[in-house]
KERO-514682 format. One record per residue (C-alpha): y, x, z. Coordinates in steps of 0.001 Angstrom, whole numbers, padded with zeros to 6 digits, always signed. Layout:
// KERO-514682
YXZ;...
***
This chain:
// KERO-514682
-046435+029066+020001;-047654+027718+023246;-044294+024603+023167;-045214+023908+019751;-049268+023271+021234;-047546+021266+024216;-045565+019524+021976;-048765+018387+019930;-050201+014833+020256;-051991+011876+019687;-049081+010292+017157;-047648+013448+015801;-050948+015016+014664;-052022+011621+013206;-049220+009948+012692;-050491+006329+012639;-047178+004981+012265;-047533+006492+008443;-050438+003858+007990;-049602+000981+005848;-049175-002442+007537;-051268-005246+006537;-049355-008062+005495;-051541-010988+004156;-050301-012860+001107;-047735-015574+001183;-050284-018195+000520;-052683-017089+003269;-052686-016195+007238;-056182-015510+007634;-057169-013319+009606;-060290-012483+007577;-057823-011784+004952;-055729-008615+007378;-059876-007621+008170;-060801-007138+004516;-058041-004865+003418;-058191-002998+006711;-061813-002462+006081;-061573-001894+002557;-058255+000807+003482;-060822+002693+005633;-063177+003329+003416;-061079+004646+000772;-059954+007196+003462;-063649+008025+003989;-064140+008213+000152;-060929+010394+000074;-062508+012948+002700;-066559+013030+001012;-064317+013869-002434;-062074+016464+000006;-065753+017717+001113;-067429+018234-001766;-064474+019842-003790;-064601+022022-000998;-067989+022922-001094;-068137+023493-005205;-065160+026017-004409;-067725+027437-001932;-071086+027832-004514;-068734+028734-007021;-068196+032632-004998;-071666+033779-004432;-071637+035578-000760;-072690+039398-001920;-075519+039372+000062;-076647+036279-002660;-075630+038100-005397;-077765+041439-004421;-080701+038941-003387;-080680+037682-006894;-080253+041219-008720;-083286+042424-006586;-085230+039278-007508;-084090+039093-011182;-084605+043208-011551;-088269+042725-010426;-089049+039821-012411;-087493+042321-015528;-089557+045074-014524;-093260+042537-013979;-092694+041270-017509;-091779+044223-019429;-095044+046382-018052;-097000+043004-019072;-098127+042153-015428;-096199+038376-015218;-098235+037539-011766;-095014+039710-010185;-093006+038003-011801;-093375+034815-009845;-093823+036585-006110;
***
């Protein structure tokens, strides 16, 4: 376990390489050109990790934590309880 730590770096565990290369069209060597899709590349990786995020936090919200869950039965029990003996004031507390 420790070798395969060691053997961890900056181009294995990101692997840059992997990246595609920016090759402007035939018609054009403009610099700007290479800038724009670079630019444009980058934020579809950000837009690929706020999707990764937020999947991952609807898989979250979707499994109540049990101490949620027994907060809500306690709150939903006594709002039961206020309304059925008439008094709705505990309801709302």
């Amino acid at each position: 376990m420790a070798d395969a730590k060691q053997a961890m770096n900056y181009e294995i565990y990101i692997q840059p390489h992997r990246l595609p290369e920016v090759r402007p069209r035939q018609d054009s060597a403009d610099p700007d050109e290479q800038f724009f899709i670079r630019t444009h590349q980058a934020f579809e990786i950000w837009f690929a990790q706020a999707l990764a995020e937020l999947e991952h936090a609807r898989t979250l919200l979707a499994q109540p934590a049990p101490r949620l869950r027994a907060r809500i039965g306690y709150a939903d029990n006594r709002a039961t309880r206020a309304t059925r003996g008439g008094d709705f004031h505990y309801a709302m507390v």
